[in-house]
C-alpha positions as CSV (number, residue, x, y, z in Angstrom):
1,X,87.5,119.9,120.4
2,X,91.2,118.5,120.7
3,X,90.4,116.6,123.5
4,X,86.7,115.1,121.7
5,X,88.9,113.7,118.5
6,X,91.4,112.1,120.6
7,X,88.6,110.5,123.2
8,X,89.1,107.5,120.3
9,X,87.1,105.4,122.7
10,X,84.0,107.8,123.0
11,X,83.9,109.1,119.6
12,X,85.5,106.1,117.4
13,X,88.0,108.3,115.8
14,X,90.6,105.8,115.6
15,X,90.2,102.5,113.3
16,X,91.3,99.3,115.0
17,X,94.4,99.7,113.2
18,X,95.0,102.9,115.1
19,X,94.7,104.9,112.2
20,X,92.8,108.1,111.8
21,X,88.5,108.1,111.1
22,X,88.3,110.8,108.8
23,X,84.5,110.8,108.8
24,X,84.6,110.1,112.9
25,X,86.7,113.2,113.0
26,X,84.3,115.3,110.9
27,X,81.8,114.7,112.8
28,X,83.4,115.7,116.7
29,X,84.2,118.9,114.5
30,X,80.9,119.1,113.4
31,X,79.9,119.8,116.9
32,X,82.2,122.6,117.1
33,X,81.9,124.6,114.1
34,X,79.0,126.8,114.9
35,X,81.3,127.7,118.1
36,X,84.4,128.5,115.8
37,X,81.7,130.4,113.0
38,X,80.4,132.6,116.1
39,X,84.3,134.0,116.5
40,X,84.9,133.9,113.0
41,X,86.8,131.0,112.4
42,X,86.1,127.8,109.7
43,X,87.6,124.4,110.6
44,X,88.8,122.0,107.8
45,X,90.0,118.6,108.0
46,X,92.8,118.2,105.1
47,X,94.3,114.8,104.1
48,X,96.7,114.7,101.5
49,X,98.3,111.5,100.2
50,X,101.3,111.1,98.1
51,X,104.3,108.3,97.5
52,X,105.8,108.9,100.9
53,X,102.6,108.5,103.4
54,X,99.1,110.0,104.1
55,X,98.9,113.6,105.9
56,X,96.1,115.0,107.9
57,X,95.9,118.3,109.8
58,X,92.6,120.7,111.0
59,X,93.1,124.1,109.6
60,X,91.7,126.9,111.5
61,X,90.8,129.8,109.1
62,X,90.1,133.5,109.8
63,X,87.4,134.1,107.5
64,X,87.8,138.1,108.3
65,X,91.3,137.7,106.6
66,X,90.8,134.9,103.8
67,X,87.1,135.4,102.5
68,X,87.6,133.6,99.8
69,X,89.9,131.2,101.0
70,X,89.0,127.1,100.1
71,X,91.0,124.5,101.7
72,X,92.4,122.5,99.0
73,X,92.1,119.1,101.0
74,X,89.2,119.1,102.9
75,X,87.8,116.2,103.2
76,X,84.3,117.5,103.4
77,X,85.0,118.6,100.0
78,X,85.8,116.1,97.3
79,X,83.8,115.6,93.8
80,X,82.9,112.8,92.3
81,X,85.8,112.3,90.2
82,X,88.0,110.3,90.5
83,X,91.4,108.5,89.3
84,X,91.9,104.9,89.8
85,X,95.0,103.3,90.0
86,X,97.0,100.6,90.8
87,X,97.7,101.1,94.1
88,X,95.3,104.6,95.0
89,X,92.4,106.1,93.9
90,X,93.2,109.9,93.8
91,X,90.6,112.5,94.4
92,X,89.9,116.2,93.8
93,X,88.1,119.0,95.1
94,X,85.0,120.3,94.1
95,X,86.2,123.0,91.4
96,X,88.2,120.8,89.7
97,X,87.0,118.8,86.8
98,X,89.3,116.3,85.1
99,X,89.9,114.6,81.7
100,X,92.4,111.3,82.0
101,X,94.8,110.8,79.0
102,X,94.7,107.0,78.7
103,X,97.5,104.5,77.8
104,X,96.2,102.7,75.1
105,X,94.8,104.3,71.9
106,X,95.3,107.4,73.9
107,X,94.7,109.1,71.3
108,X,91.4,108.1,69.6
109,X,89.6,108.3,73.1
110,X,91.0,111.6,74.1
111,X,89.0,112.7,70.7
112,X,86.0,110.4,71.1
113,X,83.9,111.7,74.7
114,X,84.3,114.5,76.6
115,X,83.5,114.0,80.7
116,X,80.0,114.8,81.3
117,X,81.9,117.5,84.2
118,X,84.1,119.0,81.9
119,X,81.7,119.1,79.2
120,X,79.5,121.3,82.2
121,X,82.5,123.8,83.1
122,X,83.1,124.5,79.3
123,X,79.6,125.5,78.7
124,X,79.6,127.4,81.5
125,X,82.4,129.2,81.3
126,X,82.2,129.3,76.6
127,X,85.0,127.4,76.3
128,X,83.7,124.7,74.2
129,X,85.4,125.8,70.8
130,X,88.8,126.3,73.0
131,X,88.3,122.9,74.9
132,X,88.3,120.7,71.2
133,X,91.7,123.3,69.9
134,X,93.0,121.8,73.2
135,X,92.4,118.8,72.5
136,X,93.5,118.8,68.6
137,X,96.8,120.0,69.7
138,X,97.2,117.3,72.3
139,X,96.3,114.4,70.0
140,X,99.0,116.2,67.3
141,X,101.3,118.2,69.3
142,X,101.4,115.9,72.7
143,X,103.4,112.5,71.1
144,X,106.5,111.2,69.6
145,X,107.7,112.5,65.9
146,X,107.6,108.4,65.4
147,X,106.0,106.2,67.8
148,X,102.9,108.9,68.8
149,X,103.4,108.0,72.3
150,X,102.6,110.5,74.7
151,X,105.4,113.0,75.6
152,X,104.6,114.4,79.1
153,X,107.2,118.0,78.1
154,X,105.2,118.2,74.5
155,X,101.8,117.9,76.3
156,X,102.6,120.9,79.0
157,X,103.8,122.9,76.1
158,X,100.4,123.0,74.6
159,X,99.2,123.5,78.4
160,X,101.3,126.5,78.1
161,X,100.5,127.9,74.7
162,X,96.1,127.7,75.7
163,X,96.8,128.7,79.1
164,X,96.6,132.5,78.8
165,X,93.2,131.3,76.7
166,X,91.6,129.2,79.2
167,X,92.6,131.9,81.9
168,X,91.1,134.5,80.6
169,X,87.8,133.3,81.3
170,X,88.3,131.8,84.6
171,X,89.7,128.3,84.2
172,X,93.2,127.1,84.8
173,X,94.2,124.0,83.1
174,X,97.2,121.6,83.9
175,X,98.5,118.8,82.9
176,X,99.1,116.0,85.9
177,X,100.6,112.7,86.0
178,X,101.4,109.5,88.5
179,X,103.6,106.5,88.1
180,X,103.6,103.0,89.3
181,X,106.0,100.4,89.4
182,X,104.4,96.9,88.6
183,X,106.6,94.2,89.8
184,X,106.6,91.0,88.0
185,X,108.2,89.1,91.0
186,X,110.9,88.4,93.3
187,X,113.5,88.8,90.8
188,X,113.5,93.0,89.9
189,X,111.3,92.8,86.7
190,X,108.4,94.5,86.1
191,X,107.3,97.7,84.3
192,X,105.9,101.5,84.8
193,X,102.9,102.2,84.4
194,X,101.7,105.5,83.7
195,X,98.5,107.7,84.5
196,X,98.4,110.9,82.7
197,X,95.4,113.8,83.1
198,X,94.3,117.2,82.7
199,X,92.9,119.5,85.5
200,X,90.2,122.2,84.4
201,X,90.1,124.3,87.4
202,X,87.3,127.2,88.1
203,X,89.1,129.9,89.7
204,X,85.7,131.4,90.9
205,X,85.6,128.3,93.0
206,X,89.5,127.2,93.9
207,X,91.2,130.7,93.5
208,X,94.5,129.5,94.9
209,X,94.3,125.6,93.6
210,X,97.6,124.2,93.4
211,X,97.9,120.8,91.7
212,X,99.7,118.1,93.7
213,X,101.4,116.1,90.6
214,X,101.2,118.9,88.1
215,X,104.3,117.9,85.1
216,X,104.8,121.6,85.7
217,X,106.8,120.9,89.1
218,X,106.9,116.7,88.7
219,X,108.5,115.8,85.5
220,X,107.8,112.2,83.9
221,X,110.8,110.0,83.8
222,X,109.4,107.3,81.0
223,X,107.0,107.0,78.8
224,X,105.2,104.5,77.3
225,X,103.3,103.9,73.5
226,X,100.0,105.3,74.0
């Protein structure tokens, strides 16, 4: 299989920019897996990308050890959902549903329309009278005494008081957050701007889900009027 993904030549698994082919490498793996299944091993091909460069690695994963295991990064496992910035569009596993907490009348919209996928995982799981206390004690609890601009710290505190709420019937929730500098030019100016989000995560389907830019282990430097 090693020797399949690096034939670039044969299997096109390098980009003419001799980068990696993430859907060229799926599919030399592809013609592997039954082999791997037979001896009780699953293959994933993770990718993870953050400020300092993209990552990629195969895991090999004994299946008689880890049942329940789910590789967080798979590639062959990515929802719909997405966050576009900037300069990325960040993704998420299936299992994870998200709700972004915009910028600009942040506020209003976090109250107006809940995300037809969260909207799913809170009826599943009864959640829906839980999911709009949540959201209350974002809109009132997550801002500035004065300005009602977001507060990153005031918005994981209410993460922390529903936590043990959400938990208890099998969803984690987290609050998650990316920043970007926007330059103005060649002479230093420019300005942050902020993406802000919460993660509903069924543990049925992610178990061991770890968020990548969770406030809990990332804490927000600025922010910004909502």
């Amino acid at each position: 299989m090693v020797e399949a993904i690096c034939d670039h030549k044969a299997n096109d698994t390098l980009s003419w920019m001799d980068t990696w082919v993430d859907q060229a490498v799926q599919a030399v793996m592809d013609q592997f897996r039954d082999d791997f299944a037979e001896k009780g091993v699953k293959l994933a091909l993770c990718r993870r990308v953050s400020g300092s460069g993209s990552y990629r690695w195969i895991e090999f994963i004994d299946t008689d050890v880890l049942t329940n295991y789910v590789p967080q990064y798979d590639t062959a496992n990515v929802s719909s959902q997405t966050i576009k910035t900037l300069y990325a569009t960040l993704k998420f596993p299936n299992g994870v549903v998200i709700e972004q907490i915009k910028e600009w009348n942040g506020r209003e919209r976090l109250k107006e329309k809940i995300p037809e996928e969260v909207e799913e995982l809170m009826t599943k799981k009864g959640l829906t009278e839980e999911y709009d206390q949540l959201v209350e004690a974002c809109v009132n609890q997550g801002v500035g005494r004065k300005l009602k601009n977001w507060k990153l710290r005031k918005l994981q505190e209410v993460m922390d008081e529903y936590r043990p709420v959400f938990e208890a019937k099998g969803v984690a929730i987290h609050v998650s957050h990316k920043e970007e500098w926007v330059s103005h030019g060649p002479n230093g100016q420019g300005h942050m701007d902020h993406y802000r989000w919460i993660e509903f995560v069924d543990k049925e389907v992610l178990p061991g889900y770890v968020p990548q830019r969770s406030a809990e282990n990332k804490p927000e430097e600025q922010c910004v009027i909502s």
